[in-house]
GUVEX-65862 format. One line per field, with one value per residue (C-alpha): residue number from 1; x, y, z. Coordinates in steps of 0.001 Angstrom, whole numbers, plus 524288, in hexadecimal, padded with zeros to 5 digits. Layout:
<pts>
i <- [NUM_...]
east <- [X_...]
north <- [Y_...]
up <- [Z_...]
</pts>
This chain:
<pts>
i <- [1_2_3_4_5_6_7_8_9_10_11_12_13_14_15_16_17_18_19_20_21_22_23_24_25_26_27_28_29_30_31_32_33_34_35_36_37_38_39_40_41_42_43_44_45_46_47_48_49_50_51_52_53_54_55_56_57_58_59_60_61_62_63_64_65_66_67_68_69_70_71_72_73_74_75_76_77_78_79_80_81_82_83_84_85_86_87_88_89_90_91_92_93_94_95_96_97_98_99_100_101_102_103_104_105_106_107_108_109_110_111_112_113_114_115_116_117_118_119_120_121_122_123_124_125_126_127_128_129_130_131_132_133_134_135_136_137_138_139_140_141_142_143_144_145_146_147_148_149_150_151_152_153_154_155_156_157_158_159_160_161_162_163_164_165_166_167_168_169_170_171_172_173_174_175_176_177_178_179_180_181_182_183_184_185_186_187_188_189_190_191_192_193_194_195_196_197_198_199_200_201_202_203_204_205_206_207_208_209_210_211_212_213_214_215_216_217_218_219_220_221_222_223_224_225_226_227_228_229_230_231_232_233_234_235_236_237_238_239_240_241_242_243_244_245_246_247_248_249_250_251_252_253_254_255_256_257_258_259_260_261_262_263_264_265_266_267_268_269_270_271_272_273_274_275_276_277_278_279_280_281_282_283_284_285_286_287_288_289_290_291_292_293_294_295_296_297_298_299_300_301_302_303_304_305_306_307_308_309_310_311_312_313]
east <- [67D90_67173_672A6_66992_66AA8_666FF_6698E_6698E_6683D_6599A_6564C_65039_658E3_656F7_65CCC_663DC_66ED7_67C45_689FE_691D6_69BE0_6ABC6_6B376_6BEBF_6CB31_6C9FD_6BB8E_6B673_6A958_69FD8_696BE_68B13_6818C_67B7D_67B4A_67754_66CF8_66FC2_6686B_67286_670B1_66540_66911_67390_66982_661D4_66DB7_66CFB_67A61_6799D_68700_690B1_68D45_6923F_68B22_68B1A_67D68_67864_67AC7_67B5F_67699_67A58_68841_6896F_68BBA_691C6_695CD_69FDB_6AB67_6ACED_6B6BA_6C1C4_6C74E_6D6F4_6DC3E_6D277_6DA49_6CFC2_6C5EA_6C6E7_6BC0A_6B306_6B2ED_6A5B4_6A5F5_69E21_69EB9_698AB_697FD_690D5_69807_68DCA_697F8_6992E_68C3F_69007_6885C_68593_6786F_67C8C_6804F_68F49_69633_6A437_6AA60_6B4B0_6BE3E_6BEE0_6B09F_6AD81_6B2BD_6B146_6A47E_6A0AA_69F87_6970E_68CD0_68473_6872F_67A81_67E23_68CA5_6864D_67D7D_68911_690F0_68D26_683C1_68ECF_69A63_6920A_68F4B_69C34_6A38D_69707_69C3E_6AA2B_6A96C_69F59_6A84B_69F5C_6A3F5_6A332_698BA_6953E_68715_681DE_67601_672CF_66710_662E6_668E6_66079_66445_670D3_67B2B_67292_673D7_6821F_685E9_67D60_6846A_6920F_68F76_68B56_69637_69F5B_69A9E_69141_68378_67BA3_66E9E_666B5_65A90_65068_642D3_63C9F_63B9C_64C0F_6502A_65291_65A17_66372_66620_66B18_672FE_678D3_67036_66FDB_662B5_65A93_6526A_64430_644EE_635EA_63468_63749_6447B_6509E_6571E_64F60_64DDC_65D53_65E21_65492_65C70_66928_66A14_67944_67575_67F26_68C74_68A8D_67F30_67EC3_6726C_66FBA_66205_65F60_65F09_665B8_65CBF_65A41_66A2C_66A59_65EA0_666AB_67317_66AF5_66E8D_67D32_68572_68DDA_69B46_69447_69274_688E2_6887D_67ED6_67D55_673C2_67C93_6747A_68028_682D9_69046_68D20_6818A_68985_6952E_68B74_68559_69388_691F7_69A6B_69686_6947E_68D40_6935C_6993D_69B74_6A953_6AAA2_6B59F_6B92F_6BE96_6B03A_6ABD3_6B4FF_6B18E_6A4F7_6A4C1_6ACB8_6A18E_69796_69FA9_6A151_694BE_694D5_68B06_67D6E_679D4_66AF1_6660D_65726_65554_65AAE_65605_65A2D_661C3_65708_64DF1_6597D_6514B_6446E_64FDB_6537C_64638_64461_65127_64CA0_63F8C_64B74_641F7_64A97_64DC4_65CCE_66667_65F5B_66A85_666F1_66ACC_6704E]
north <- [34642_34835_33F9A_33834_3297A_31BBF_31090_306BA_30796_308B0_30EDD_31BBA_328A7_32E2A_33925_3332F_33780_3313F_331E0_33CF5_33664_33994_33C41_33312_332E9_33AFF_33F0C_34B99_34C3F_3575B_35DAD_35CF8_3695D_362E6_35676_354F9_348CD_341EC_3359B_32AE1_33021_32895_31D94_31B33_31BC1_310E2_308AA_308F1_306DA_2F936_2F3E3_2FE54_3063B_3024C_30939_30CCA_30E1A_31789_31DD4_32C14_33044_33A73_33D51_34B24_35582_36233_3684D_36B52_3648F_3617E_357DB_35048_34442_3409D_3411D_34CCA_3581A_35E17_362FB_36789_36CED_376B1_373B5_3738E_366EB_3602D_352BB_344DC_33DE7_331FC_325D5_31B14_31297_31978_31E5D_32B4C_336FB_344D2_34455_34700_3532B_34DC7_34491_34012_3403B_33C9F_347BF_34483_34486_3522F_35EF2_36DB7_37282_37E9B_38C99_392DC_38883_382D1_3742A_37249_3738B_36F88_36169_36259_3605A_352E4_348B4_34D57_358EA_34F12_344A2_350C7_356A9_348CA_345DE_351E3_34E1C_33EAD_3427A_34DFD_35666_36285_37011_36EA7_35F84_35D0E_356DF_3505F_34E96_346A5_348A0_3555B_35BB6_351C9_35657_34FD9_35489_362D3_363C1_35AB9_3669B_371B2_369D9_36907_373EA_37B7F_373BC_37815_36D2C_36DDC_36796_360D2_35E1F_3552F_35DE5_36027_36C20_37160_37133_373C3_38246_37D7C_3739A_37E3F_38888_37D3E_37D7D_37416_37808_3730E_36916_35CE0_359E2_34B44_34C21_34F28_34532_33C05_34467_33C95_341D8_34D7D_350BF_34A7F_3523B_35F2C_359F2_3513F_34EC3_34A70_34D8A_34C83_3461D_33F89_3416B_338D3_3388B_330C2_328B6_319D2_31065_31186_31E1D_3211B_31913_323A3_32F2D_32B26_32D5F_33C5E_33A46_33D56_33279_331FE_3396D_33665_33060_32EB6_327D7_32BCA_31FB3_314CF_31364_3153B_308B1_30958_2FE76_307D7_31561_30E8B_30971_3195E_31CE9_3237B_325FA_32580_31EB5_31E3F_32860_326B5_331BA_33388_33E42_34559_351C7_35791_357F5_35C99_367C7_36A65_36908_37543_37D1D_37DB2_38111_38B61_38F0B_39034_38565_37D1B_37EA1_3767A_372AF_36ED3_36BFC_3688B_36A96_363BA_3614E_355B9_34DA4_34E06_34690_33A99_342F7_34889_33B50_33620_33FFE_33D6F_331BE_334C0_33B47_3474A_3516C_35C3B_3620B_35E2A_35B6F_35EC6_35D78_36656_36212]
up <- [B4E4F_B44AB_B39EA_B2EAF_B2CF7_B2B5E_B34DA_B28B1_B1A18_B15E2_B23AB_B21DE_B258B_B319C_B3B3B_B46FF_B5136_B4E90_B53EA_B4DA1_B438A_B4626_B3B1A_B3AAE_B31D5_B2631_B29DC_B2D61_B375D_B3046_B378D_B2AC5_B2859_B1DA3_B16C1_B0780_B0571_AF8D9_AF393_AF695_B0406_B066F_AFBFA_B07FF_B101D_B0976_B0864_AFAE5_AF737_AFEEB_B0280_AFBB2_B0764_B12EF_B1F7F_B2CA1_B344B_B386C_B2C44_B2AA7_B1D00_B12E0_B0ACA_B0982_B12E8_B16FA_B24EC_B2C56_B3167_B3EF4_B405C_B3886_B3A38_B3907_B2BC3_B26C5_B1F7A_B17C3_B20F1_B2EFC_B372B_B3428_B253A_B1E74_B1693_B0D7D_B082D_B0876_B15EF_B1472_B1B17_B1B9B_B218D_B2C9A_B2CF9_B2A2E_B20F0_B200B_B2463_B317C_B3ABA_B388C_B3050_B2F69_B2025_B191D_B16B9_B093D_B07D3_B0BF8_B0623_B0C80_B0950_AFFB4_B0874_AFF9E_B0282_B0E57_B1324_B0E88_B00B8_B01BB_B078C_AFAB8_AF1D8_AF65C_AEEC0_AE4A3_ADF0B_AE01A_AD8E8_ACFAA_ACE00_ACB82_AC171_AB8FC_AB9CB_AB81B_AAA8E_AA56B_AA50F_AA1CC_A9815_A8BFB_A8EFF_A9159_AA020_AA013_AAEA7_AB24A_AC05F_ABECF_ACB02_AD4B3_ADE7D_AD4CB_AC8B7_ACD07_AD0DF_AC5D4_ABD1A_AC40F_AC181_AB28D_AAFE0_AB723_AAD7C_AA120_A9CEE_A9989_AA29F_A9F3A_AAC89_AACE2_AB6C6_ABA05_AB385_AC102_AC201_AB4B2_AB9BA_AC535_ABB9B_AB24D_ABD79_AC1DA_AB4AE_AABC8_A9F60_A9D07_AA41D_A9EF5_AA568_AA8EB_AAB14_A9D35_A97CE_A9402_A979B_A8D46_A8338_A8868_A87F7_A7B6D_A75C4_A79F7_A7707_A6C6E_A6E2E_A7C78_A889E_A8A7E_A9952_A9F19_AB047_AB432_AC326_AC2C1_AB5BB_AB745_AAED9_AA3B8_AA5A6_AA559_A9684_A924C_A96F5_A9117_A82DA_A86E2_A866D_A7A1E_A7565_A7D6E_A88F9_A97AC_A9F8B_AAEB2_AB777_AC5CD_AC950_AC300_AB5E1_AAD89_AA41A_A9FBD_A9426_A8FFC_A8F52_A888E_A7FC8_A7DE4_A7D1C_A874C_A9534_AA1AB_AAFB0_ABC78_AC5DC_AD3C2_ADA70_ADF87_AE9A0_AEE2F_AF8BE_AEBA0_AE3B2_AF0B7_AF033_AE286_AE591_AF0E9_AE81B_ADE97_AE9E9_AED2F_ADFF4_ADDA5_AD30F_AD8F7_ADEB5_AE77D_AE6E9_AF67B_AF426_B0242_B0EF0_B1A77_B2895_B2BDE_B32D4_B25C2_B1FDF_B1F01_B16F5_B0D67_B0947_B076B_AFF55_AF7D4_AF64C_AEE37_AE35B_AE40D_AEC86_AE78E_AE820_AF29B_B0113_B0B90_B1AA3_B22C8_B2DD9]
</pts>
């Protein structure tokens, strides 16, 4: 089969032929029609996580995916073949990844796909609207509190928006002039130019009595202590990048914590009911055949794409 990998960590991607995986117990084999590229893709790729990842060379890359199934393994109750699927199929230690023609997941880390949608978009959604969905939940965020959300136009940033907003609260997105329109028909109440200036300042200039939850996907450590200025007394602040200081937000009176994602087949569920729904737009800036895998995450890399890239495959 086609697939997208390395042969060791810092090797660059490339397309090669390898040996179609079989899906043992409690694994389904997927044939994949499209694969969604995220940034800790090619973080993996890099071997940036150093010895907390344990892999298997060659390497297939990429997490999330969507296809069809084509074959179960023994144990497997929840899917039999012919379902469309969607999910997150990276297995570095046994080189396995959804950046190839088929991949073998774990049944619980797949869920039946939307039917209102393509693959293309249901392989979109994995990891950035789980990471999303469990920010709302974990921050409370909920009817009349106000979201500040800084990176708000990135994959998380515009699910965690749509999320939000859908729950009542007023959302506060930091965007470029150029996507303000975008934010707001995703359901920001109002957006904040972070090319104009301090967003700090900015938001605390339009609301004195600052925001009820603070979501920041990009600021560094320092960066995190000057955003927390925009959080009321008692509020919530969350740090995507690990810059949350416990010490410094007790000392602000202030809650909060650096998130880890914890996905699930149920989010996943919850997640293609709102496709279907109608509930959530997905936003797929690019889509580009598998073999140009390896130009997609260069350009992921430069932090300047725009949207969600998904190859087709």
């Amino acid at each position: 089969m086609r697939a997208v990998a390395v042969n060791a960590f810092g090797e660059d991607p490339q397309l090669m032929e390898l040996p179609q995986p079989e899906p043992g117990p409690g694994e389904v084999l997927v044939r994949l029609a499209a694969a969604g590229l995220n940034p800790i893709d090619w973080k993996l790729a890099d071997g940036m996580f150093g010895p907390a990842v344990q892999a298997s060379f060659p390497l297939v890359l990429g997490s999330d995916g969507a296809g069809e199934v084509v074959a179960v393994g023994s144990g497997v109750r929840r899917f039999t073949v012919g379902d469309p699927v969607f999910g997150q199929f990276q297995r570095p230690e046994r080189g396995g990844g959804s950046y190839a023609e088929f991949a073998a997941a774990r049944e619980g880390d797949i869920a039946l796909a939307a039917r209102s949608v393509t693959y293309a978009t249901s392989a979109a959604v994995p990891t950035a609207g789980m990471t999303a969905y469990n920010l709302v939940e974990e921050t409370r965020v909920g009817e009349g509190r106000r979201v500040l959300i800084v990176g708000a136009t990135g994959g998380v940033g515009t699910f965690a928006t749509q999320i939000a907003a859908g729950r009542g609260a007023e959302v506060i997105a930091t965007a470029r002039p150029s996507k303000a329109e975008l934010m707001r028909t995703l359901g920001a109440a109002e957006t904040v130019d972070y090319t104009a200036g301090p967003v700090a300042e900015q938001v605390l200039a339009a609301h004195p009595d600052g925001v009820d939850v603070l979501i920041d996907m990009t600021s560094d450590a320092k960066d995190f202590v000057e955003m927390t200025r925009t959080v009321r007394d008692g509020g919530v602040a969350v740090s995507l990048i690990g810059a949350a200081d416990s010490d410094v937000l007790t000392e602000h009176n202030l809650r909060g914590f650096n998130f880890v994602n914890r996905p699930s087949p149920q989010l996943l569920e919850i997640l293609a009911g709102h496709l279907d729904a109608g509930r959530l737009t997905v936003l797929v800036g690019l889509e580009v055949p598998l073999e140009e895998a390896p130009e997609a995450l260069a350009a992921s890399r430069t932090g300047r794409a725009q949207g969600k890239t998904v190859l087709a495959i």
